[in-house]
C-alpha positions in Angstrom: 32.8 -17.5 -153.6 35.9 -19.4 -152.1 38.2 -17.2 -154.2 36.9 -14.0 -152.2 36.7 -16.2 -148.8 40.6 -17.2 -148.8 41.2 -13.3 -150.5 39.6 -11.6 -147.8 41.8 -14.1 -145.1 44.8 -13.4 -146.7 44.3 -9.2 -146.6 42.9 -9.6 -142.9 46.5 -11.6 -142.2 48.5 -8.7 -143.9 46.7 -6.1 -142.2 47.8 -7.3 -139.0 51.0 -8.6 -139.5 51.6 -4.4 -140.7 49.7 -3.8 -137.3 51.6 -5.6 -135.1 54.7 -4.5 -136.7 53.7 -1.1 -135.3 55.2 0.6 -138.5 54.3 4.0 -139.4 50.2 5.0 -140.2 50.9 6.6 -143.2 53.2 3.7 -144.3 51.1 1.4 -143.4 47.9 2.4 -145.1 49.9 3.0 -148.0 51.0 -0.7 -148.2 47.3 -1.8 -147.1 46.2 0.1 -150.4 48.8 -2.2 -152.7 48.0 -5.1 -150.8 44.2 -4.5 -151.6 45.7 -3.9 -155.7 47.3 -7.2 -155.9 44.5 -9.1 -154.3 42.3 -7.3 -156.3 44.6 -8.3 -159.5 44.7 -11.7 -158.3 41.2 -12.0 -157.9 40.2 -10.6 -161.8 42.3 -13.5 -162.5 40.6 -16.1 -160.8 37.6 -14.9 -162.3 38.9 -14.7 -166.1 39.7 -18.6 -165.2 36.3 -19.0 -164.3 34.8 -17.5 -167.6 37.2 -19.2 -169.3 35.9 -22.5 -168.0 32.4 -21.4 -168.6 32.6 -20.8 -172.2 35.0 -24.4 -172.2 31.4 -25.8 -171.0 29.3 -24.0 -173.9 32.0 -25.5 -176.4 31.5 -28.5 -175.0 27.5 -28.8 -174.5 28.3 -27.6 -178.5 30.5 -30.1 -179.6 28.6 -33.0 -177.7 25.2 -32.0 -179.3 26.4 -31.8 -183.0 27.9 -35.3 -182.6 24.9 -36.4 -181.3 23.1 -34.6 -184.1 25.8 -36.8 -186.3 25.0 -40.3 -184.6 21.6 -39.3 -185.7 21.9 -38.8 -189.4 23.7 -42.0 -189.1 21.3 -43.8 -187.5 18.7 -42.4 -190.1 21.4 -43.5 -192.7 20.9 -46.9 -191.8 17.2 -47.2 -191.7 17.0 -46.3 -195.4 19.9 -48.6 -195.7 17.5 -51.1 -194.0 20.0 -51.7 -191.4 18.0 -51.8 -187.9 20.6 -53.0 -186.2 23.3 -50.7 -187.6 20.6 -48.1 -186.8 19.9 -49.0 -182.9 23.6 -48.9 -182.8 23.6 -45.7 -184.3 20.7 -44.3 -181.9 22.5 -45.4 -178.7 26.0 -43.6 -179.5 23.9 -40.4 -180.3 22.1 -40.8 -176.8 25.0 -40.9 -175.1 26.6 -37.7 -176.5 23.3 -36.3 -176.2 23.4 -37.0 -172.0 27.0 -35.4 -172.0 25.8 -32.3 -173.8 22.5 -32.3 -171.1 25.3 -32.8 -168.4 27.7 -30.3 -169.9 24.8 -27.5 -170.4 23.8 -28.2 -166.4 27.5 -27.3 -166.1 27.4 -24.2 -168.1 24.4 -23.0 -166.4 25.5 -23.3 -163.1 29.1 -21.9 -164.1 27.6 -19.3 -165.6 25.3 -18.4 -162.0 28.8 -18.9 -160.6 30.6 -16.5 -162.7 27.9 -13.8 -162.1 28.4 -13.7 -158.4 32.2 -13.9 -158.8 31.6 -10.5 -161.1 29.4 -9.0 -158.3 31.8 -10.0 -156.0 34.7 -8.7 -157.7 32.7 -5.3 -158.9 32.2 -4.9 -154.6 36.3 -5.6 -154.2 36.8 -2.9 -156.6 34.2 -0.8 -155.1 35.7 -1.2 -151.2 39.4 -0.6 -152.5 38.4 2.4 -154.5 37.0 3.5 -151.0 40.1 2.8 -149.1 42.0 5.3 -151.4 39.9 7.6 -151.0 39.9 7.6 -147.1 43.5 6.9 -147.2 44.0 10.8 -148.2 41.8 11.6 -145.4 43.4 9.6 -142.8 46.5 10.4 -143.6 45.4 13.9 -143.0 44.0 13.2 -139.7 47.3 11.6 -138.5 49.2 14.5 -139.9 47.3 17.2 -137.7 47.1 14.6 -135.0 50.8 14.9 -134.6 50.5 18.7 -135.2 48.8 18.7 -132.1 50.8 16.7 -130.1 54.0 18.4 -131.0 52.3 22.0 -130.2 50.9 20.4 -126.3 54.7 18.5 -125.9 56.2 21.8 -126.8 54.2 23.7 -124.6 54.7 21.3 -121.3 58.0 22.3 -122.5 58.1 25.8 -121.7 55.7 25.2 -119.0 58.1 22.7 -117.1 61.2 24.9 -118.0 59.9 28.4 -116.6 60.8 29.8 -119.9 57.9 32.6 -119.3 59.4 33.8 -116.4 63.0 33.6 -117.4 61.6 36.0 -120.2 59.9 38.1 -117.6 63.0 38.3 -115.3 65.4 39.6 -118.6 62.7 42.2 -119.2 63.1 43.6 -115.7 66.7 43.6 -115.7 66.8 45.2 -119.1 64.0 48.1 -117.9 66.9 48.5 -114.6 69.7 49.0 -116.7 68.1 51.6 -118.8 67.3 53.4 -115.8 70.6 53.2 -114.3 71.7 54.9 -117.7 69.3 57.5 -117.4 70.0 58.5 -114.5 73.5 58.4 -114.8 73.4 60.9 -117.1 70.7 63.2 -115.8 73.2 63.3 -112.6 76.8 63.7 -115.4 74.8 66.6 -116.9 73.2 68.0 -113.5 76.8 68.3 -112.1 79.8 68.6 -115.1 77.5 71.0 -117.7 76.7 74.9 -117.5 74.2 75.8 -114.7 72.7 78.6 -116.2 72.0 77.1 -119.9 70.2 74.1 -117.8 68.0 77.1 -116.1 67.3 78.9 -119.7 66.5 75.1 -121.3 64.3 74.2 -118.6 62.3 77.9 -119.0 62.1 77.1 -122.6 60.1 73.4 -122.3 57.8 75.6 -119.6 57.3 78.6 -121.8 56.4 75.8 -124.3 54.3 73.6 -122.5 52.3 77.7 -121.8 52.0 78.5 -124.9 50.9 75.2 -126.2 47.7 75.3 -123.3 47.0 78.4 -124.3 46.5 77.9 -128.0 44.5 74.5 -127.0 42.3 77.6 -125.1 41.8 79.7 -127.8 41.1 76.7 -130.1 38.5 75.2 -127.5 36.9 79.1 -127.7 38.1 79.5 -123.3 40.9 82.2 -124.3 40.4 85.7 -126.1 41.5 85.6 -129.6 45.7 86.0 -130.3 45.9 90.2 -130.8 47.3 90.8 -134.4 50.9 91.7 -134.6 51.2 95.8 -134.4 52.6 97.5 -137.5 56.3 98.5 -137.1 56.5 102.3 -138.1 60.0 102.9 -139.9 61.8 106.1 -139.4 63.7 107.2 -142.5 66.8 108.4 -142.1 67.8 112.4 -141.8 70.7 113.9 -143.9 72.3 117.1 -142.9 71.2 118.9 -146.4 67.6 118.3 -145.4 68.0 119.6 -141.5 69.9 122.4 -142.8 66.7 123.2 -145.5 64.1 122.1 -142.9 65.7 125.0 -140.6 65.8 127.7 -143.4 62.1 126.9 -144.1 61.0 127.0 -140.6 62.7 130.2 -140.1 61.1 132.1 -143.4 57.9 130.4 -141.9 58.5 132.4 -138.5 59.7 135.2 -140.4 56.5 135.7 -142.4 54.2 134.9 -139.3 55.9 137.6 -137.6 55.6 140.2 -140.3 51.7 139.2 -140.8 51.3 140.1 -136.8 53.4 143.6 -136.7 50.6 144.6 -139.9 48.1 143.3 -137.8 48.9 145.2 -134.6 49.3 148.9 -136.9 46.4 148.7 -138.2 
């Protein structure tokens, strides 16, 4: 666990060196997330040493009991020699290999308890860093509309401090001056250089309008009699001399005949 104890001491001492350097957030938890990669990488290395150390152990605890499992055959090659002494020999050489492999195998063991917490360990590294880039995104997104906001509030003091409202408000009113200065300069051009009488006949025109438009509104809201349909325009055709001079021969054979009827009349 001292490999994660001087890991951890050596991100803590780059964090703040980055903090006191007062460097930029977004830079900074940028470089905090590499720092965090090569520690990380740093630390699966000291781990791989440590497995590699453990399974030195097992080959060892191996190796130690299959010579002491050799010293043994010896010693049993011996007694059927009828050798004792070779054979005690022989035992006391296999008991020794036989305490290094108990002493190796203690080693293993408690390598191999070692190793599983430095994997735990190293699984929870991995775990927290994975974690870190994941709120990176979201801090960087903070500080991003963080500034947003400042820059809105520093440019609105702005305007505030600088009046710019009512410099906009003073142009208006000038503007609105100088278009009535215009207007009326040329309601006065027109009342005094243009033709009197056409002025009287335009001005009777936007009234008779402005009657005739109320009074269709009337008729339409049902408060004015109906408009009276136009009248039919009766077309007198046209006279030649041939037809007065036949008109007047048939009125006078018309008289002539009347007259006749009456002088019958009156003899009888």
């Amino acid at each position: 666990m001292g490999i994660f104890a001087r890991l951890a001491t050596l991100i803590k001492a780059n964090l703040n060196d980055l903090i006191s350097k007062s460097e930029d957030p977004e830079k900074m938890l940028n470089q905090i997330v590499v720092d965090m990669g090569n520690q990380l990488d740093e630390a699966k290395k000291q781990v791989a040493a440590a497995i590699a150390d453990e399974m030195r152990l097992g080959k060892q605890v191996e190796a130690e009991a299959a010579t002491a499992a050799e010293w043994e055959r010896r010693a049993m090659l011996a007694v059927r020699a009828g050798d004792d002494a070779l054979a005690k020999e022989a035992l006391a050489r296999r008991k020794e290999h036989a305490d290094l492999a108990d002493q190796y195998r203690a080693q293993a063991e408690k390598q191999k308890a070692g190793v599983d917490q430095l994997k735990l360990a190293l699984r929870a590294l991995n775990n927290k860093i994975e974690e870190a880039k994941r709120k990176k995104g979201l801090l960087i997104a903070r500080k991003k509309r963080a500034e947003a906001q400042k820059a809105i509030q520093e440019t609105l003091g702005g305007l505030k401090s600088a009046s710019a409202f009512d410099a906009f408000d003073d142009m208006t009113r000038r503007i609105e001056q100088m278009e009535a200065e215009a207007e009326a300069g040329a309601e006065i051009a027109q009342e005094y250089s243009g033709d009197v009488l056409v002025q009287r006949f335009q001005k009777l025109e936007m009234t008779a309008g402005a009657d005739e438009d109320l009074m269709s509104l009337k008729r339409k809201m049902g408060l004015a009699p109906p408009e009276a349909p136009p009248q039919p325009v009766r077309v007198e055709a046209k006279t030649s001399p041939e037809q007065v001079e036949q008109e007047e021969l048939a009125q006078a054979l018309a008289d002539l005949e009347a007259q006749e009827r009456r002088d019958l009349t009156a003899k009888r």
